[in-house]
C-alpha positions as CSV (number, residue, x, y, z in Angstrom):
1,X,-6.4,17.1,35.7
2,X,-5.3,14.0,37.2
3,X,-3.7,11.7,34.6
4,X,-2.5,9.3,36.4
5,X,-5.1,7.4,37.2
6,X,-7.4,5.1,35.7
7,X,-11.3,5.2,35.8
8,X,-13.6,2.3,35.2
9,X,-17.4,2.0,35.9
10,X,-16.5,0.8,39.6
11,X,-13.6,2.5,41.0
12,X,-9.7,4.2,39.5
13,X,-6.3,2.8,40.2
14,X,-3.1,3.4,38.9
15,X,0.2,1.4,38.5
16,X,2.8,1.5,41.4
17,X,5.9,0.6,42.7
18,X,4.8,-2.4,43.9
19,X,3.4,-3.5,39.7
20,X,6.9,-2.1,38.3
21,X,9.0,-4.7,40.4
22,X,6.9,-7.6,39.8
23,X,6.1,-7.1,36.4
24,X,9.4,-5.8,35.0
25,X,11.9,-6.9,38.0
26,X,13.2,-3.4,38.0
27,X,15.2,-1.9,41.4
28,X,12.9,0.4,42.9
29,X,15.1,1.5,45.6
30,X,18.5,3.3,45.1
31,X,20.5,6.4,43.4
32,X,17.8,8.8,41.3
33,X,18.6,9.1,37.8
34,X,19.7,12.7,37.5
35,X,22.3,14.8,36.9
36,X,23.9,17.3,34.7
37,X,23.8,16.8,30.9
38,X,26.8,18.1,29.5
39,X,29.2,17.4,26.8
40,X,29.5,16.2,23.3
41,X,27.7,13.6,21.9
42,X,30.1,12.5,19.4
43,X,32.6,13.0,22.1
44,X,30.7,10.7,24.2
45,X,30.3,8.0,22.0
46,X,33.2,7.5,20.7
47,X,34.5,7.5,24.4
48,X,32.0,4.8,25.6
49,X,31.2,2.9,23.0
50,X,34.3,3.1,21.0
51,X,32.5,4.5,17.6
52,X,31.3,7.7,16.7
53,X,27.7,8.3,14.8
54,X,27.3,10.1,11.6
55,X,26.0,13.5,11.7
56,X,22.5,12.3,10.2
57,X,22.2,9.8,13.2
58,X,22.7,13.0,15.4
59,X,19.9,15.3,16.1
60,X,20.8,17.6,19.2
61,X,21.2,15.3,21.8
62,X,19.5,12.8,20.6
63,X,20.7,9.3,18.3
64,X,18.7,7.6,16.4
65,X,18.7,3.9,17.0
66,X,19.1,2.7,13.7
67,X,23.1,3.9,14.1
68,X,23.1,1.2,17.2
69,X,21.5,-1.9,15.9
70,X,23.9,-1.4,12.6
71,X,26.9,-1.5,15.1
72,X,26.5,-3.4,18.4
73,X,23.9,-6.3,16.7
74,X,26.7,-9.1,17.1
75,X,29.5,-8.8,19.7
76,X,32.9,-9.6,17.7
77,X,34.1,-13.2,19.2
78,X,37.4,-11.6,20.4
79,X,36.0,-9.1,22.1
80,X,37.6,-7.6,25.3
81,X,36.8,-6.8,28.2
82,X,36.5,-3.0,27.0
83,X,34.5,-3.7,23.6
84,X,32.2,-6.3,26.1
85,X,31.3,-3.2,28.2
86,X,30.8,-0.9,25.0
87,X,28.3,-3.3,23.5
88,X,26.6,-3.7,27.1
89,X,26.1,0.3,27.3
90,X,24.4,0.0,23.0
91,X,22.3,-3.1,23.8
92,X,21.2,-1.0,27.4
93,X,20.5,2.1,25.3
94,X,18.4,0.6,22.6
95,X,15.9,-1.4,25.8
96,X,15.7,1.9,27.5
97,X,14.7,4.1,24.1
98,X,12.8,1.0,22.6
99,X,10.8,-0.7,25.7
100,X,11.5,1.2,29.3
101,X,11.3,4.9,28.1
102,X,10.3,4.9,24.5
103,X,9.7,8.6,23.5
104,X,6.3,9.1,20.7
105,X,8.6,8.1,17.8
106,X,10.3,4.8,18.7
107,X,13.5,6.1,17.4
108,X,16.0,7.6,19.4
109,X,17.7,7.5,22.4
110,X,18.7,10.6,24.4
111,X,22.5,11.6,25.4
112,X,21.8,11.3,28.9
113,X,21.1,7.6,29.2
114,X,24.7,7.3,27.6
115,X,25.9,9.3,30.5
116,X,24.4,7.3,33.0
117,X,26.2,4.1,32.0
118,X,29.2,5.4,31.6
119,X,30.3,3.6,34.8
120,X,28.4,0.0,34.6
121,X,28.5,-1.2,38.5
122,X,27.2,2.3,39.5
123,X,24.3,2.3,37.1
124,X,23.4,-1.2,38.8
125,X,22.4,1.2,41.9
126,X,19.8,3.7,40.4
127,X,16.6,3.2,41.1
128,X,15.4,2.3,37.5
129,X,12.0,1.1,38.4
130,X,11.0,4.5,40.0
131,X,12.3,6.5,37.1
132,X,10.8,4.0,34.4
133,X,7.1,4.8,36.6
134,X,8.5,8.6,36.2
135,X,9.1,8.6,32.3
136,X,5.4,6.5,32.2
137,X,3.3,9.3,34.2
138,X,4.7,11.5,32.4
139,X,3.9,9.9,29.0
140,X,0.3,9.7,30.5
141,X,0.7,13.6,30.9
142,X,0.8,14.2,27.4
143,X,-1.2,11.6,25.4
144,X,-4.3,12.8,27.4
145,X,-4.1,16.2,25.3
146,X,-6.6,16.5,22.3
147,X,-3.8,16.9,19.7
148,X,-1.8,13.7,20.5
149,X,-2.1,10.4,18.8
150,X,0.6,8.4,19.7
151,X,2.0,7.7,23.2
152,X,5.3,6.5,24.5
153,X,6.6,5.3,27.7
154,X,6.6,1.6,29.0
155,X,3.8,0.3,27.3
156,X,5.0,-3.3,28.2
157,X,4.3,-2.4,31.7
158,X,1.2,-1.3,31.0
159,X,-0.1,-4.4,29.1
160,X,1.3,-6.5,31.6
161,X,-0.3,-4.6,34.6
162,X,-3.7,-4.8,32.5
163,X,-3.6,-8.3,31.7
164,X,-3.0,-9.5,35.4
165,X,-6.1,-7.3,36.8
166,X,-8.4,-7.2,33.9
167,X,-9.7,-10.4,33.7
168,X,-11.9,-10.1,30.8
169,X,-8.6,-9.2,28.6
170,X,-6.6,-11.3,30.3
171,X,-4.7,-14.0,27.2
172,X,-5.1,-17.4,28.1
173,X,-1.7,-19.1,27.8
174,X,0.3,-22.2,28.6
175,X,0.8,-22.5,32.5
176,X,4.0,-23.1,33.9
177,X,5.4,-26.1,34.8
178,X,6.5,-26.5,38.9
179,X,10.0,-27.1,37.1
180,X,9.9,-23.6,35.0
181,X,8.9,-21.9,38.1
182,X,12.0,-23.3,39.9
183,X,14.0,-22.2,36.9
184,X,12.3,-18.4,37.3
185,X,10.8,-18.5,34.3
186,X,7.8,-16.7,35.7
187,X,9.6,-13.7,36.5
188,X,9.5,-10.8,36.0
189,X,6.1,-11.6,35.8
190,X,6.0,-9.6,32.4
191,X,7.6,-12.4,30.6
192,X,5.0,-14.7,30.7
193,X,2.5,-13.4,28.0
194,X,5.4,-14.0,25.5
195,X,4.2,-17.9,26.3
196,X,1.7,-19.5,23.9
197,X,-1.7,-18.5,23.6
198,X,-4.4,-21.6,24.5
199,X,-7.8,-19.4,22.6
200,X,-7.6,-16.6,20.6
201,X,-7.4,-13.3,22.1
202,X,-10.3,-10.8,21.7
203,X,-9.6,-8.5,18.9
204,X,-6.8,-5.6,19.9
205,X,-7.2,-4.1,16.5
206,X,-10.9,-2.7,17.7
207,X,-10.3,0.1,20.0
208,X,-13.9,1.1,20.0
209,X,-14.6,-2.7,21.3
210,X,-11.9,-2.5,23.9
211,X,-14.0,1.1,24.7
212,X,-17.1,-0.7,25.1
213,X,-15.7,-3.9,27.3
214,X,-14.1,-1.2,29.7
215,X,-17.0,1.0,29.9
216,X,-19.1,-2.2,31.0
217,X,-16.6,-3.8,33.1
218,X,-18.2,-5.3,36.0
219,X,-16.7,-5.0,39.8
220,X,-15.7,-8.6,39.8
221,X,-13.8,-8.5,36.7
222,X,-10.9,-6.5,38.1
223,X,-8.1,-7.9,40.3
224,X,-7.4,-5.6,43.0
225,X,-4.6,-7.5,44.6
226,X,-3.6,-10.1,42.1
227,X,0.1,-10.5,43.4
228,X,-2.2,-12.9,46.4
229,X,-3.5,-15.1,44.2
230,X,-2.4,-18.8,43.3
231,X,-1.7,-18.7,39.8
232,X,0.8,-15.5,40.9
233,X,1.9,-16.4,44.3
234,X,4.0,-19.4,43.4
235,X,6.2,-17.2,40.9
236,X,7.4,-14.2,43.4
237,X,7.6,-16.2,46.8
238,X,11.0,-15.8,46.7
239,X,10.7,-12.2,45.6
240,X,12.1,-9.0,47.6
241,X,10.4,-6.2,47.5
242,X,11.4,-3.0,48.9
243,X,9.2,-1.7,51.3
244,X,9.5,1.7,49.7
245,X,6.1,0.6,47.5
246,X,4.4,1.6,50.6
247,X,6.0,5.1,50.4
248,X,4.7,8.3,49.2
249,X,7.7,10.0,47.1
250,X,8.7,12.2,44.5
251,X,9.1,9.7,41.2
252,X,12.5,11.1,39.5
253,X,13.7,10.9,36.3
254,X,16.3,13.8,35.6
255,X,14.1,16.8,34.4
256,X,10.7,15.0,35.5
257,X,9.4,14.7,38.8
258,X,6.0,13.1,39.4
């Protein structure tokens, strides 16, 4: 079953490369994120981020999150250079487990992404946007079976990618000013739906009215190449993006490979 894709009244699409780098300003090109995971998680911790969890924020290679927001939530104001790069690994850790690639519980973060960041100016060259798509499709994989309720992966990609090409969901907000787009406060293009609202958004509480909308959606209500049009255009002129969105590769993320 294909479960990647996306099937309205008219036609299916999917998200791409191309969506991940607007919307979330992620690399797309570089290192894969993969490798061996071995070691000791206490080990590990207290080696890269100077503390070591409790065993009840341990479970197998996993730590819960709570353990990190109680310990790196304010960076002490005579920090070093050392404790400035242990708080940057926490606060990386908790927006990977939390927002990039949330598992079903919201709650942990696995070993490995500790592992990865272990040396900060290398993990600046993996290609976090493809293995952010990976960790999605995947996530897609699994909520699709009969016995699943919840769903993780980058859900903020997702509602961004829907808002810009479904027009009849789209949230009518503030538009920027010519000065904020100068300041690049249009990009990632995500960040603009934290702006105010201008009307009230259609209920997201009614999933069996969000059904129904989708089920009618008409031909002309979905943006096939949004990135072109003028409300968009403005905010990524100056954006690069790798040609590798018009490539047809293996999406990596250690274990999974989509």
């Amino acid at each position: 079953m294909e479960t990647h894709t996306f099937h309205f009244p008219h036609e299916e699409t999917t998200i791409t490369l191309q969506d991940v780098a607007l919307q979330l300003g992620l690399k797309i090109d570089g290192l894969p994120v993969t490798g061996f995971i071995t070691g000791d998680v206490c080990v590990a911790c207290q080696t890269l981020l100077g503390e070591t969890p409790p065993d009840k924020y341990v479970k197998g290679k996993m730590i819960y999150l709570t353990w990190l927001r109680q310990n790196f939530q304010q960076l002490p104001v005579d920090a070093d250079d050392v404790v400035i790069a242990q708080h940057a690994r926490a606060h990386m850790m908790m927006i990977i487990s939390s927002c990039l690639m949330s598992d079903t519980s919201g709650a942990r973060v696995h070993f490995m992404d500790l592992l990865l960041l272990s040396n900060l100016t290398e993990a600046s060259h993996y290609s976090w946007g493809a293995t952010v798509l990976a960790s999605f499709f995947r996530a897609l994989d699994r909520a699709v079976k009969p016995d699943q309720t919840e769903i993780g992966g980058c859900l903020l990609l997702l509602q961004s990618w829907a808002c810009d090409r479904i027009k009849c969901i789209t949230p009518k907000i503030d538009h920027l000013s010519m000065e904020e787009v100068r300041q690049g406060l249009g990009f990632p293009l995500a960040r603009r739906w934290s702006r105010p609202r201008t009307e009230p958004n259609i209920p997201t509480n009614s999933v069996r009215l969000i059904r129904i909308i989708f089920d009618k959606l008409d031909i002309n209500e979905f943006l096939w190449a949004p990135y072109d049009t003028p409300e968009i255009r403005p905010l990524i002129n100056d954006v690069e993006v790798s040609m590798i969105v018009r490539a047809k590769v293996p999406l990596i993320c250690f274990a999974i490979v989509e």
